[in-house]
C-alpha positions in Angstrom: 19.1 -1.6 -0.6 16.9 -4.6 0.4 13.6 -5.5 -1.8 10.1 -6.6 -1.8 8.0 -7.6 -4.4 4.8 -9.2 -4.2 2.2 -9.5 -7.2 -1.6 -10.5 -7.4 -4.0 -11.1 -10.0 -8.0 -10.0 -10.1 -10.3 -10.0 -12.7 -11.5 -6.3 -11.8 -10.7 -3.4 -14.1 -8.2 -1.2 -12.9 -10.5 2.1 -12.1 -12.0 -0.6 -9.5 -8.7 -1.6 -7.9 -7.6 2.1 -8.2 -10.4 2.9 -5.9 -10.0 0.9 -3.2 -6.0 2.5 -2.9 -7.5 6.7 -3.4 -10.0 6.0 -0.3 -8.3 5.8 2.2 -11.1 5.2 4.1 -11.7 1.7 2.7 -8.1 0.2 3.5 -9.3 -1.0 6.7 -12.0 -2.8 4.9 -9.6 -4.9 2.5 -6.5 -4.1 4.6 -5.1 -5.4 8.5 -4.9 -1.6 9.8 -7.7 -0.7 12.2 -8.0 2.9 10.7 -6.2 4.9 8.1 -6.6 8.6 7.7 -4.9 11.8 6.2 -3.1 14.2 8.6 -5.1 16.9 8.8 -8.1 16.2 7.2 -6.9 16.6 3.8 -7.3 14.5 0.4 -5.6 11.5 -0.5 -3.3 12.8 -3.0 0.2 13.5 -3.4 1.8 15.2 -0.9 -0.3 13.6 1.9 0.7 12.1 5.0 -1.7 9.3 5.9 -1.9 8.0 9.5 -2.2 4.1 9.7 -3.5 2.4 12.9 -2.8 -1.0 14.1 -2.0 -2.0 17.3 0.5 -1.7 18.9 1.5 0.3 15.1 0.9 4.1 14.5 2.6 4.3 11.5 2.6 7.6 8.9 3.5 7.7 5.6 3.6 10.3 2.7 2.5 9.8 -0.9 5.7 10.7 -3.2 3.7 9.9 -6.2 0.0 9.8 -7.3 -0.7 8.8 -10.9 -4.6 7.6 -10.7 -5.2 4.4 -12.1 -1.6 3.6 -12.2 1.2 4.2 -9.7 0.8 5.3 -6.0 4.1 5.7 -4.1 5.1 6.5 -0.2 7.6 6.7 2.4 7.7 6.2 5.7 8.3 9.3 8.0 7.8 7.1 11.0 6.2 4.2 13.5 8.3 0.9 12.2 11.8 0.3 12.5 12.8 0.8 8.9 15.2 3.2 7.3 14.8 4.5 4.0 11.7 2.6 3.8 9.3 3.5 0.5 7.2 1.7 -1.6 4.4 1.7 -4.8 1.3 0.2 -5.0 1.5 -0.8 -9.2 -1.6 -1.4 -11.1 -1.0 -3.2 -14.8 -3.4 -4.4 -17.3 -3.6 -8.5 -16.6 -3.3 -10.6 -20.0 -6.8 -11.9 -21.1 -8.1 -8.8 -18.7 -8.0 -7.8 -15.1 -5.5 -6.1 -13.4 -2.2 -7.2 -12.0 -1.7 -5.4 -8.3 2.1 -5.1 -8.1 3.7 -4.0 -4.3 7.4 -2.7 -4.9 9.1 -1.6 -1.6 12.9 -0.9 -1.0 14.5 -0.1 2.6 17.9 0.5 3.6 18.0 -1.2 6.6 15.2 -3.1 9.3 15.3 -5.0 12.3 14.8 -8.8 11.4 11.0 -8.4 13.3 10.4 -5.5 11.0 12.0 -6.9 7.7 9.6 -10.4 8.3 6.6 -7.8 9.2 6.8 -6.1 6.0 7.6 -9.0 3.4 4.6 -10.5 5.5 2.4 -7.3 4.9 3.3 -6.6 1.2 2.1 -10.4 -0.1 -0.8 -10.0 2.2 -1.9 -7.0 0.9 -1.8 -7.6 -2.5 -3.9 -10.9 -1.7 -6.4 -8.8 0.0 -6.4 -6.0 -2.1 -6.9 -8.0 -5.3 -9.6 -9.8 -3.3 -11.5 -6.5 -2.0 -11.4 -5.6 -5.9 -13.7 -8.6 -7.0 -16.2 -8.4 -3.8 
């Protein structure tokens, strides 16, 4: 099993990072895809299958765990060449305050284009994300 981690810092409370990940309607405001929605119209919860848009990327995903505030988790069901592919979005108090916006992600197995794309898009999310939180 390969890894990723990536880690950022911003002085925003938690609740305000938390957010940004539960609308799903913002990520393309802090994030690189051109739309994100939920299959079907539904909420942004566990169990949902979001549909992320970047070209030439239609990627969609399903959230495996949804603790607000905390932990959001999700695997790919398809659009990249990754196997086994899932990840969580961690939110942790910061010491001296803040929050500390981890990005754990494990696959079994990527191409080497895919592998750089998503050690490429995990630190560049965080950076945005943590960014996003403070604007």
């Amino acid at each position: 099993m390969k890894t990723i981690d990536a880690a950022a810092t911003t002085p925003a409370s938690r609740d305000i990072v938390w957010n940004l990940i539960a609308d799903e309607s913002a990520w393309p405001r802090w994030g690189r895809w051109s739309s994100v929605a939920i299959e079907g119209g539904g909420q942004h919860e566990l169990g949902a299958v979001r549909v992320l848009v970047q070209r030439p990327f239609r990627v969609r995903e399903r959230v495996t765990d949804w603790q607000p505030g905390q932990r959001m988790t999700y695997e790919l069901l398809d659009g990249m060449n990754a196997r086994g592919y899932r990840a969580s979005a961690i939110l942790e108090d910061a010491p001296g305050g803040g929050t500390v916006i981890r990005w754990h992600s494990e696959y079994e197995s990527a191409d080497p284009v895919t592998a750089f794309l998503l050690r490429t898009a995990a630190r560049d999310t965080v950076k945005r994300l943590a960014k996003a939180a403070t604007a």
